[in-house]
mmCIF file of the N, C-alpha and C atoms, coordinates in Angstrom:
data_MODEL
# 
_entry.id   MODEL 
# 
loop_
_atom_site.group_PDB 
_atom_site.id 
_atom_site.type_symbol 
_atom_site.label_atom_id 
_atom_site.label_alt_id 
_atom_site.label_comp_id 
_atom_site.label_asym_id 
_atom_site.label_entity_id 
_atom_site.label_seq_id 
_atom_site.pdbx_PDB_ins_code 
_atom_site.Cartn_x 
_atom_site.Cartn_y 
_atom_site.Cartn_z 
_atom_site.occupancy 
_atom_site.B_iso_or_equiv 
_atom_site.pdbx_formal_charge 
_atom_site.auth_seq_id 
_atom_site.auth_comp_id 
_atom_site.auth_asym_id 
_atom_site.auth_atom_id 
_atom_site.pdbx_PDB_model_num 
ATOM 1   N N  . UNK A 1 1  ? 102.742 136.572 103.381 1.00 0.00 ? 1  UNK A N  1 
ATOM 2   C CA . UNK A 1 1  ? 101.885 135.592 102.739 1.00 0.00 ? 1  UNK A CA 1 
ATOM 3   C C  . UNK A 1 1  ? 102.669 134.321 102.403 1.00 0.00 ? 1  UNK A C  1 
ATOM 4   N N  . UNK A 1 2  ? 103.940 134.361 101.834 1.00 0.00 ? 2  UNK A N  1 
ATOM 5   C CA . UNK A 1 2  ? 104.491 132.948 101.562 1.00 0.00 ? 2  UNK A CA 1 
ATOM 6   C C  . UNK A 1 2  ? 105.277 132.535 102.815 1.00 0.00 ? 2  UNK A C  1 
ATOM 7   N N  . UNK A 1 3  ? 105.562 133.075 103.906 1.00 0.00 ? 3  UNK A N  1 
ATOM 8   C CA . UNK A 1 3  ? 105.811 132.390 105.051 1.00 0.00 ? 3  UNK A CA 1 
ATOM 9   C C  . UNK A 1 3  ? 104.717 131.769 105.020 1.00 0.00 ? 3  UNK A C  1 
ATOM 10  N N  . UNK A 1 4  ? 103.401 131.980 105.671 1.00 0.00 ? 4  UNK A N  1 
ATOM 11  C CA . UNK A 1 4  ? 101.843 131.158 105.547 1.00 0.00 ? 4  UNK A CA 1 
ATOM 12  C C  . UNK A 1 4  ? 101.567 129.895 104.865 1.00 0.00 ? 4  UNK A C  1 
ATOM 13  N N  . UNK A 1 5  ? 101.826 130.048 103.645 1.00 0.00 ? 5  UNK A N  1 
ATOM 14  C CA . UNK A 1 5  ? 101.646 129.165 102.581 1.00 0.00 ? 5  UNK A CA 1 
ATOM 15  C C  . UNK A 1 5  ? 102.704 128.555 102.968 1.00 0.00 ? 5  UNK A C  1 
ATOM 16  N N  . UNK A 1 6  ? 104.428 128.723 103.211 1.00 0.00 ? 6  UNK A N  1 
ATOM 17  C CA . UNK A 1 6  ? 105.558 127.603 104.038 1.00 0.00 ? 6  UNK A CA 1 
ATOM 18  C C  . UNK A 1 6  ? 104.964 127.024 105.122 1.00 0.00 ? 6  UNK A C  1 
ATOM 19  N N  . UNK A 1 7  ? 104.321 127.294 105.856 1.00 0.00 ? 7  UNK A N  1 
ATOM 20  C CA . UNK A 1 7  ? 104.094 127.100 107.252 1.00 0.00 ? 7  UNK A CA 1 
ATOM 21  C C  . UNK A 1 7  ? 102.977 126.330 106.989 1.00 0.00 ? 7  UNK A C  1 
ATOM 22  N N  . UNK A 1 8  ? 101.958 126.532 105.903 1.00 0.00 ? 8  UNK A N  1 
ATOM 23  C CA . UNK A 1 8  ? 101.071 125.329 105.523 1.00 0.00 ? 8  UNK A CA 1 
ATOM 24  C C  . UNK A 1 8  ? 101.249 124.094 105.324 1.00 0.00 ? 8  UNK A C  1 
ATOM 25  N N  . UNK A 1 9  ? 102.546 124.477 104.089 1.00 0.00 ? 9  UNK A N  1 
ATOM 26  C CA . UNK A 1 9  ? 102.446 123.179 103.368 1.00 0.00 ? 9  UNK A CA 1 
ATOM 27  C C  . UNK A 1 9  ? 103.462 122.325 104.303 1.00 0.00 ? 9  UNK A C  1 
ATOM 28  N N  . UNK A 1 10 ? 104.066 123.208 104.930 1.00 0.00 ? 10 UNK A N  1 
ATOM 29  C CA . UNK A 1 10 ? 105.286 122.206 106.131 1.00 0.00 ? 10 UNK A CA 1 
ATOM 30  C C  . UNK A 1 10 ? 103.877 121.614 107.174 1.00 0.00 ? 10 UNK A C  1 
ATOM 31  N N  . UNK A 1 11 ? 103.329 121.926 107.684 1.00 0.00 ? 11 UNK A N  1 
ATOM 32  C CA . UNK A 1 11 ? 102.269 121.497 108.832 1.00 0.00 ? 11 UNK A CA 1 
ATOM 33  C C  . UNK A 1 11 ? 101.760 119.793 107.790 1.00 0.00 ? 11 UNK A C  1 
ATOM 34  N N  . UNK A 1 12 ? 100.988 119.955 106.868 1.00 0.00 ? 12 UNK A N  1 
ATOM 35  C CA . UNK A 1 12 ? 100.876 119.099 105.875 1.00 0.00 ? 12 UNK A CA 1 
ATOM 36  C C  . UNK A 1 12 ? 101.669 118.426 105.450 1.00 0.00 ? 12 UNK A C  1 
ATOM 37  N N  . UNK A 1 13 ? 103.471 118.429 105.421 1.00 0.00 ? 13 UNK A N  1 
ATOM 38  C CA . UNK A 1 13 ? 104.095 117.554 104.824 1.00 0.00 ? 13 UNK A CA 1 
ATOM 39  C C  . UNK A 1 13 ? 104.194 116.613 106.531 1.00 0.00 ? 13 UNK A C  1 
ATOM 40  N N  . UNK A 1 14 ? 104.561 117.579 107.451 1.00 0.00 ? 14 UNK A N  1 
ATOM 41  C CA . UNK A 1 14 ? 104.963 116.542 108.743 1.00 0.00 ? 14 UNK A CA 1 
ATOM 42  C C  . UNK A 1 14 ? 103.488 115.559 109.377 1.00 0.00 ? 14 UNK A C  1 
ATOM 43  N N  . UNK A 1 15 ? 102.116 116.295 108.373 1.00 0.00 ? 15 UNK A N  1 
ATOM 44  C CA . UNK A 1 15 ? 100.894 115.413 109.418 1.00 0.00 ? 15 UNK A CA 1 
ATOM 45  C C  . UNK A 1 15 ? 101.055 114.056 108.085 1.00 0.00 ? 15 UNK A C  1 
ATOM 46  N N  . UNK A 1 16 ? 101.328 114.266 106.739 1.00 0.00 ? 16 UNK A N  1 
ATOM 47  C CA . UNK A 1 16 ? 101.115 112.918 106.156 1.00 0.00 ? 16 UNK A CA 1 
ATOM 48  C C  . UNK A 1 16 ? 102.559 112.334 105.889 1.00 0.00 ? 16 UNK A C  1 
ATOM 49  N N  . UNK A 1 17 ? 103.619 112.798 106.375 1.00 0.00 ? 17 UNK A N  1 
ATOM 50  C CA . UNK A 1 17 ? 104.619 111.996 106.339 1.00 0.00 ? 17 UNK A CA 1 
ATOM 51  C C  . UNK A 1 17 ? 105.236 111.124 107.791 1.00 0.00 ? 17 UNK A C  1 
ATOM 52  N N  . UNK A 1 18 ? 104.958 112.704 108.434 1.00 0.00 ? 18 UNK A N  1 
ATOM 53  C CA . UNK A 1 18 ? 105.686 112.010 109.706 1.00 0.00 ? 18 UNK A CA 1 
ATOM 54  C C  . UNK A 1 18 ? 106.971 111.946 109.567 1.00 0.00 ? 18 UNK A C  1 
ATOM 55  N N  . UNK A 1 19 ? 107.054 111.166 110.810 1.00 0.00 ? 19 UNK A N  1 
ATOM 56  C CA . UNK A 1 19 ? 108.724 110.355 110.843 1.00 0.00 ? 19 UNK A CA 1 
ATOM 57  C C  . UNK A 1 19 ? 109.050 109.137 110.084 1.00 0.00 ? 19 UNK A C  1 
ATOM 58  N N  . UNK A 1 20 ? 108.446 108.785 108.995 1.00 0.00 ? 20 UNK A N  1 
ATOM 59  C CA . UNK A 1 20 ? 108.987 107.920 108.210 1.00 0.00 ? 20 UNK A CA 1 
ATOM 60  C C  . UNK A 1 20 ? 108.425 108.247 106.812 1.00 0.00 ? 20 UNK A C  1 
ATOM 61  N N  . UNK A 1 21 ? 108.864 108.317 105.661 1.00 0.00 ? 21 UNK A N  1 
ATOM 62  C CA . UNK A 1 21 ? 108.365 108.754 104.298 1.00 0.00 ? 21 UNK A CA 1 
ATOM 63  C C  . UNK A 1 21 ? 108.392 107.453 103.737 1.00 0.00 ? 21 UNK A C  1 
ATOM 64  N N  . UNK A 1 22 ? 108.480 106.006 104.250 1.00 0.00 ? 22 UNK A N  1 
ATOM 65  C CA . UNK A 1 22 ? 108.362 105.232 103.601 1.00 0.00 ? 22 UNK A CA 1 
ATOM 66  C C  . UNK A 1 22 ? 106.812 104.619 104.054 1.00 0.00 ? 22 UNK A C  1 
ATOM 67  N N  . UNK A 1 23 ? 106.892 105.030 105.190 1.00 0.00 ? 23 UNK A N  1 
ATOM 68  C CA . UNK A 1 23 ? 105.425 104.470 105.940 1.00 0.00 ? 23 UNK A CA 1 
ATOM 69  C C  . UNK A 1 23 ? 104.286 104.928 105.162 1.00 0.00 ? 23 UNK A C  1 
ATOM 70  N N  . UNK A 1 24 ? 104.564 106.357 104.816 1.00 0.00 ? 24 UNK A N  1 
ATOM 71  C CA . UNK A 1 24 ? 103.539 107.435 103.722 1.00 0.00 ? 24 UNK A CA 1 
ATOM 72  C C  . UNK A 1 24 ? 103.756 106.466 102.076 1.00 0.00 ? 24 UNK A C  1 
ATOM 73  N N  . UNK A 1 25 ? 104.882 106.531 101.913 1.00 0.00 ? 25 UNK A N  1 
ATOM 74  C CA . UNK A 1 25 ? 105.388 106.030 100.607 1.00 0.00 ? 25 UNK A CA 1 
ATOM 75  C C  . UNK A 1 25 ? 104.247 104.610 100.247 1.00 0.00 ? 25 UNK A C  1 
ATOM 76  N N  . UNK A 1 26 ? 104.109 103.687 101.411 1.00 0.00 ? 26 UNK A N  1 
ATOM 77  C CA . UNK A 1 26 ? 103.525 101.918 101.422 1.00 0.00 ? 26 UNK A CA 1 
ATOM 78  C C  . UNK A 1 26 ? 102.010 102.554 101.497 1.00 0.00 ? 26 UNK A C  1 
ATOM 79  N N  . UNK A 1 27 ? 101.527 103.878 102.633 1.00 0.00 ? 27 UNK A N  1 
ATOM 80  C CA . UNK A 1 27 ? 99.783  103.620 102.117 1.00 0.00 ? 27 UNK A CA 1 
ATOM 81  C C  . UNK A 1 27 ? 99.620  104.653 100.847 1.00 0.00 ? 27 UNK A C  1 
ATOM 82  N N  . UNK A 1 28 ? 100.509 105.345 100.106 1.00 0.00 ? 28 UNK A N  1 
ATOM 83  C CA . UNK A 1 28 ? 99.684  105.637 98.652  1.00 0.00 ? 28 UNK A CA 1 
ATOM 84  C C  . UNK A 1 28 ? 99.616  104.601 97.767  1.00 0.00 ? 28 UNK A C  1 
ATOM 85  N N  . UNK A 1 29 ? 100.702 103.514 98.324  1.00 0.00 ? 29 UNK A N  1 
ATOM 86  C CA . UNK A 1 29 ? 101.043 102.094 97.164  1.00 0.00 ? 29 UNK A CA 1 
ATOM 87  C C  . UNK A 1 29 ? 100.106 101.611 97.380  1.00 0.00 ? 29 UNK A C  1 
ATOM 88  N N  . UNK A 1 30 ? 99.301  101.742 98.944  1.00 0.00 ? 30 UNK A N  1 
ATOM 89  C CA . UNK A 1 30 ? 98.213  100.698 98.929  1.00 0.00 ? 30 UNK A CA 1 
ATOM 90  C C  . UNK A 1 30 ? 96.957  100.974 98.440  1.00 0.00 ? 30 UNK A C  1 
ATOM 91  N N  . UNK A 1 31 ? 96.686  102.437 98.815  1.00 0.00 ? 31 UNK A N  1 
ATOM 92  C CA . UNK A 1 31 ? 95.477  102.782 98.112  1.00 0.00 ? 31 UNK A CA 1 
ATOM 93  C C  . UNK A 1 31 ? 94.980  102.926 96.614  1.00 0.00 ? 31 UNK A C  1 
ATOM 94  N N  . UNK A 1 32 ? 96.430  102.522 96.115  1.00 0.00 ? 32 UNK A N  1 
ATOM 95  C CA . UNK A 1 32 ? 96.375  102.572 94.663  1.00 0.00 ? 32 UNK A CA 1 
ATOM 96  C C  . UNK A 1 32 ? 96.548  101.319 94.252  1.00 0.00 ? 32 UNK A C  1 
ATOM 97  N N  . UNK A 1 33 ? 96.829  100.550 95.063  1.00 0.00 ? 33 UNK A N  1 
ATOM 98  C CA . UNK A 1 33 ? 96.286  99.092  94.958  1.00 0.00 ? 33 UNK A CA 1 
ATOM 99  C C  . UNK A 1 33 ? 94.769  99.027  94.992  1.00 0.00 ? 33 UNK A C  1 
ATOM 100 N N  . UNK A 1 34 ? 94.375  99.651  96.365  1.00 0.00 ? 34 UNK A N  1 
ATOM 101 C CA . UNK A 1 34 ? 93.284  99.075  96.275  1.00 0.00 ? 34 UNK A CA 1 
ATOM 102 C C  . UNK A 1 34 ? 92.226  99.182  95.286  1.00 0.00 ? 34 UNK A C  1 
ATOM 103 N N  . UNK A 1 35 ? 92.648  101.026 94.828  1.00 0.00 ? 35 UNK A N  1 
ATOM 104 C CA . UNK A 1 35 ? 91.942  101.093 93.513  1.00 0.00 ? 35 UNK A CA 1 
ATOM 105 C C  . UNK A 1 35 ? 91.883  100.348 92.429  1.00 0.00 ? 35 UNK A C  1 
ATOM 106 N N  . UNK A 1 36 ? 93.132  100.201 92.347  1.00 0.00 ? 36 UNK A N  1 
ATOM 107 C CA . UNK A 1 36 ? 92.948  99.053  90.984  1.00 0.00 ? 36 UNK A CA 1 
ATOM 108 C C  . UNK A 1 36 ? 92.206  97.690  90.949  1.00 0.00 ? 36 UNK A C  1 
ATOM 109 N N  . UNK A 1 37 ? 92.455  97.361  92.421  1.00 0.00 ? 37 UNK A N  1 
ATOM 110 C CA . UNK A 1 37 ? 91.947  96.333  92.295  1.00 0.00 ? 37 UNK A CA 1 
ATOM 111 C C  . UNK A 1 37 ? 89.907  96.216  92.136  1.00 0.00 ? 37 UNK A C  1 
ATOM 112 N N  . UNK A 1 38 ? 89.909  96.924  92.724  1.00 0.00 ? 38 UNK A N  1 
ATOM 113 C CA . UNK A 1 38 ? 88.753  97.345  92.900  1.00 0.00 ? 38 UNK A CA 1 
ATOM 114 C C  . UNK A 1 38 ? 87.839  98.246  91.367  1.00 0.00 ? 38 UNK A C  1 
ATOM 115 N N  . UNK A 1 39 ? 88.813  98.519  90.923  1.00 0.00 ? 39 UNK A N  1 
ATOM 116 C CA . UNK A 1 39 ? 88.376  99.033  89.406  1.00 0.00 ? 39 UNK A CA 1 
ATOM 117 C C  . UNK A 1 39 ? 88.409  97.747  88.131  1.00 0.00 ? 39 UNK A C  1 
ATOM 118 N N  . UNK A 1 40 ? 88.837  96.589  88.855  1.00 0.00 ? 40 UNK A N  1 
ATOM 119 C CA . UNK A 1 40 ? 88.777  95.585  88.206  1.00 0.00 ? 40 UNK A CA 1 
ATOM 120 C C  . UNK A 1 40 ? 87.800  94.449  88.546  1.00 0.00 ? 40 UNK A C  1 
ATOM 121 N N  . UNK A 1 41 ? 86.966  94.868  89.365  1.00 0.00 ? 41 UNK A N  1 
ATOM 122 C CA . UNK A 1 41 ? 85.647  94.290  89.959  1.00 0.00 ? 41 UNK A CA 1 
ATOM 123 C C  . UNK A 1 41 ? 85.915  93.350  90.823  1.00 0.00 ? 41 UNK A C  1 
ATOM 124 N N  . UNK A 1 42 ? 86.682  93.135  91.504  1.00 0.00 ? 42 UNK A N  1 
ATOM 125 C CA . UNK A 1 42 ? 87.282  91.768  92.832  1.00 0.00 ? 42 UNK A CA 1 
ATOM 126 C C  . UNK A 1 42 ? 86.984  93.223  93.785  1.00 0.00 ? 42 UNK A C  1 
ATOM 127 N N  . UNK A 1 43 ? 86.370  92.135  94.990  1.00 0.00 ? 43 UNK A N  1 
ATOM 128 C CA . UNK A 1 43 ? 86.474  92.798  96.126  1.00 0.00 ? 43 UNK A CA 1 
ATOM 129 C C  . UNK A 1 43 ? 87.849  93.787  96.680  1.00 0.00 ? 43 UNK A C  1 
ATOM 130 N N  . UNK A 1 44 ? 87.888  94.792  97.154  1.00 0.00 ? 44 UNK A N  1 
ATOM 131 C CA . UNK A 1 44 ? 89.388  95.187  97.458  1.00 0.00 ? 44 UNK A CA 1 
ATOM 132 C C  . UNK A 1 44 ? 89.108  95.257  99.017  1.00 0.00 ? 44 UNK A C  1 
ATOM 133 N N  . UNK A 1 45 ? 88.485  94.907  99.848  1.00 0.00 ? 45 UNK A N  1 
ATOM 134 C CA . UNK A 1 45 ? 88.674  95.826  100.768 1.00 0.00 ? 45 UNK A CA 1 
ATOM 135 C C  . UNK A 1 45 ? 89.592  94.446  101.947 1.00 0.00 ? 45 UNK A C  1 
ATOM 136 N N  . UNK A 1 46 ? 90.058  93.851  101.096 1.00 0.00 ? 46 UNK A N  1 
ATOM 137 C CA . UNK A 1 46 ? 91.413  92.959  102.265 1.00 0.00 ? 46 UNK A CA 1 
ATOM 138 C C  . UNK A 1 46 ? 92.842  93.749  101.441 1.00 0.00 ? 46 UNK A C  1 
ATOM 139 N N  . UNK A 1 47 ? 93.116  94.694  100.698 1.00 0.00 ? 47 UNK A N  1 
ATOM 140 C CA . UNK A 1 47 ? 94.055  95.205  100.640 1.00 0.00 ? 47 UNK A CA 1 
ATOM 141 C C  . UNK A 1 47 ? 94.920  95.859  101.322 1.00 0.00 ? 47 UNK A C  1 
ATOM 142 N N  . UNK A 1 48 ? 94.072  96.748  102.412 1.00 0.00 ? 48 UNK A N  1 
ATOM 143 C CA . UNK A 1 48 ? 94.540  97.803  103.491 1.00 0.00 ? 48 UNK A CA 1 
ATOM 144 C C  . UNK A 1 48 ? 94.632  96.917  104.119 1.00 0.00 ? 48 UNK A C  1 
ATOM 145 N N  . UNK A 1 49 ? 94.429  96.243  105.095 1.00 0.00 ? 49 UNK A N  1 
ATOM 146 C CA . UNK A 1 49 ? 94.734  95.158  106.052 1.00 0.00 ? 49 UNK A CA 1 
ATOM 147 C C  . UNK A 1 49 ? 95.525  94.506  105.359 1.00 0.00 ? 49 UNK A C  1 
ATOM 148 N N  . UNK A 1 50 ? 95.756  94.326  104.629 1.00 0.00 ? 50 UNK A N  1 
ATOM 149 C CA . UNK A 1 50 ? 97.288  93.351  104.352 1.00 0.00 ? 50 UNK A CA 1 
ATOM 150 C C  . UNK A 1 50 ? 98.783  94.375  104.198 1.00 0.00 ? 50 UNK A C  1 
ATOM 151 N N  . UNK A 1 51 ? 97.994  95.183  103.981 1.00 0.00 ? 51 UNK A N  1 
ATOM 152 C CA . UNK A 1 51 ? 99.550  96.357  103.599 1.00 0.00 ? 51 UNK A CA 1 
ATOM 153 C C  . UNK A 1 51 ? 99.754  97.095  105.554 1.00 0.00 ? 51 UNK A C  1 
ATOM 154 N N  . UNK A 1 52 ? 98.734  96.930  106.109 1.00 0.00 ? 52 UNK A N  1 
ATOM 155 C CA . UNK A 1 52 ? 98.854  96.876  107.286 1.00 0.00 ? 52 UNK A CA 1 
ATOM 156 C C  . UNK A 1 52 ? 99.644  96.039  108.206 1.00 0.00 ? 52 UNK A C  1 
ATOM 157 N N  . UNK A 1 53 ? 99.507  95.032  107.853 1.00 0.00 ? 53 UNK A N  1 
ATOM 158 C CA . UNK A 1 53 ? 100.441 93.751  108.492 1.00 0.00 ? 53 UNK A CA 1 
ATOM 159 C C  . UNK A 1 53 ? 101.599 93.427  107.581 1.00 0.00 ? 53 UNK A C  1 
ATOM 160 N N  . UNK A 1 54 ? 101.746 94.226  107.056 1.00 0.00 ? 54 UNK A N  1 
ATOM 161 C CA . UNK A 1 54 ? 103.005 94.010  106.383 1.00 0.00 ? 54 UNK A CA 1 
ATOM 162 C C  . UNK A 1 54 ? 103.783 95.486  106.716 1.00 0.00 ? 54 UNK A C  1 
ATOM 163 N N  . UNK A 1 55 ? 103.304 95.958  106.545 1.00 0.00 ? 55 UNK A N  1 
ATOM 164 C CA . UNK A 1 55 ? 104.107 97.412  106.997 1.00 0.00 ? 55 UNK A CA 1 
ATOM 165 C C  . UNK A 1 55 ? 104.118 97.598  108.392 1.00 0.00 ? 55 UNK A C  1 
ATOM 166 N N  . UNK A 1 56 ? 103.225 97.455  109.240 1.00 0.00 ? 56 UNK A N  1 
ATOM 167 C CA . UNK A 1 56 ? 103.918 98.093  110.540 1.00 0.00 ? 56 UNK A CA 1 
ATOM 168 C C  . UNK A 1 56 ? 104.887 97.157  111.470 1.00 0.00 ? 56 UNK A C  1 
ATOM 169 N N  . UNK A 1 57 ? 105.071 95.695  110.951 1.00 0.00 ? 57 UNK A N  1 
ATOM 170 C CA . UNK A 1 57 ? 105.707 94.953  111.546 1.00 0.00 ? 57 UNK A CA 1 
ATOM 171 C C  . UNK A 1 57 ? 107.425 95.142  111.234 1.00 0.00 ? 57 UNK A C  1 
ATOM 172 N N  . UNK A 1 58 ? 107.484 95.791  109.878 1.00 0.00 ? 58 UNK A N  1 
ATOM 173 C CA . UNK A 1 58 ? 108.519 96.045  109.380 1.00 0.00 ? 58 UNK A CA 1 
ATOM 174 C C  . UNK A 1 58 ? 108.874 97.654  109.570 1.00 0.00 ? 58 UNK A C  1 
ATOM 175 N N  . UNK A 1 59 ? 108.109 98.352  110.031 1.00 0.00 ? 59 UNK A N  1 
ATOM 176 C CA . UNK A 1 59 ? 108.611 99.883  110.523 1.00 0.00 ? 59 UNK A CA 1 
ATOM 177 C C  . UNK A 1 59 ? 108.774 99.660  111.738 1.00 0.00 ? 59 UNK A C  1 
ATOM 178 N N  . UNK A 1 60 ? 108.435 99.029  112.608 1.00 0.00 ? 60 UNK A N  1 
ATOM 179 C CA . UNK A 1 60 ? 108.583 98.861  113.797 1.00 0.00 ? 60 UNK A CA 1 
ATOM 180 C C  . UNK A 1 60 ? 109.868 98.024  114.219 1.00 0.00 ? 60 UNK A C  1 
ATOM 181 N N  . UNK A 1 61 ? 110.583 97.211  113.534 1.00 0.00 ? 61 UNK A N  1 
ATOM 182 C CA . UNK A 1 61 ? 111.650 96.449  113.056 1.00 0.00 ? 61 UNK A CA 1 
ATOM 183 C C  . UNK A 1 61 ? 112.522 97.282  113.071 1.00 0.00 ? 61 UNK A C  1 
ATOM 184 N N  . UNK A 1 62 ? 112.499 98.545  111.944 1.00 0.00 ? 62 UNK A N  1 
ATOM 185 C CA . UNK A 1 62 ? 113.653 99.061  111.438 1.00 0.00 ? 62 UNK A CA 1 
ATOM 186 C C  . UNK A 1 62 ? 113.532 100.128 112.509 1.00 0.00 ? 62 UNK A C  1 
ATOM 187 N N  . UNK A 1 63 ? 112.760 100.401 113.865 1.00 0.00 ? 63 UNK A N  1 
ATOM 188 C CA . UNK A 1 63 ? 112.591 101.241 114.791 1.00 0.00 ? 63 UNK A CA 1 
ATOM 189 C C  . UNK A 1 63 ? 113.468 100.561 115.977 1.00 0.00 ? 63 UNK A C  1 
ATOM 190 N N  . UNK A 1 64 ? 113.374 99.745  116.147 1.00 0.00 ? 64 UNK A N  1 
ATOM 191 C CA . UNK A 1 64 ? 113.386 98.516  117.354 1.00 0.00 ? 64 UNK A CA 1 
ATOM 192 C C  . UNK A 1 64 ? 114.862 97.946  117.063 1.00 0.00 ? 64 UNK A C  1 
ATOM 193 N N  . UNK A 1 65 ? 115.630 97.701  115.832 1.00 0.00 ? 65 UNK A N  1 
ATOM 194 C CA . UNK A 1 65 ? 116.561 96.960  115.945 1.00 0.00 ? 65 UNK A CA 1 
ATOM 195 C C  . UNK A 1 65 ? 117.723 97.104  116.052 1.00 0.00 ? 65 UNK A C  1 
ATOM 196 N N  . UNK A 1 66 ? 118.317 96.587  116.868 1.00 0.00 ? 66 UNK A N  1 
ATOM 197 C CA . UNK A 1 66 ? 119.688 96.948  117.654 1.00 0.00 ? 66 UNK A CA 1 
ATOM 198 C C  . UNK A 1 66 ? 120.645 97.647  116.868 1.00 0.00 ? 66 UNK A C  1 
ATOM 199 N N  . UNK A 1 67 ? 121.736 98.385  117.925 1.00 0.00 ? 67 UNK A N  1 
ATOM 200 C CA . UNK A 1 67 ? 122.329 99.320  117.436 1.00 0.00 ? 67 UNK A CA 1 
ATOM 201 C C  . UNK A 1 67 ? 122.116 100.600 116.972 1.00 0.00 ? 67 UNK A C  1 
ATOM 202 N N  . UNK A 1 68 ? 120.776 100.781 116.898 1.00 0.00 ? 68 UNK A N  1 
ATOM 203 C CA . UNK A 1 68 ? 120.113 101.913 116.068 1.00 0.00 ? 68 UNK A CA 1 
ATOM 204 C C  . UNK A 1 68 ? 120.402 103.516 116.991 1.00 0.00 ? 68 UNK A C  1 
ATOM 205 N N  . UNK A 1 69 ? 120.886 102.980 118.494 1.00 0.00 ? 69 UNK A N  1 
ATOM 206 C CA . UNK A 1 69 ? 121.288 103.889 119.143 1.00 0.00 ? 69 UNK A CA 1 
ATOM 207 C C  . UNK A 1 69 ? 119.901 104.875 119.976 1.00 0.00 ? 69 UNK A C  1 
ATOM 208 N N  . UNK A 1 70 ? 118.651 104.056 119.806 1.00 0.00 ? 70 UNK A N  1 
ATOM 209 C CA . UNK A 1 70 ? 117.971 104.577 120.337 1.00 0.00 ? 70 UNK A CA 1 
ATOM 210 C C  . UNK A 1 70 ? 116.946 104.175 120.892 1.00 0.00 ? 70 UNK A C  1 
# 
């Protein structure tokens, strides 16, 4: 039974982390942006699209840039 429950929660850590924990790390920041913002009565829904263009240009950067050996 707790192999199962390992084998769960590992399946679940690699589908919302992935290969980068900062990429995971920027959309809980964002969605908790957006909440707030949005719990403060301003439109939120240009939040995700901005944390979008800000994050994948810069994971893709720290993927892409020389020396990295790969």
């Amino acid at each position: 039974m707790i192999g199962k429950l390992r084998a769960f929660g590992a399946f679940w850590y690699d589908f919302v982390v992935g290969d980068d924990w900062r990429v995971a790390v920027a959309v809980v920041v964002a969605l908790a942006v957006t909440f707030a913002v949005a719990s403060a009565g301003v439109a939120a829904w240009w939040v995700l699209p901005v944390a979008v263009a800000v994050v994948l240009p810069l994971s893709l950067w720290r993927v892409a840039r020389p020396g990295r050996g790969g």
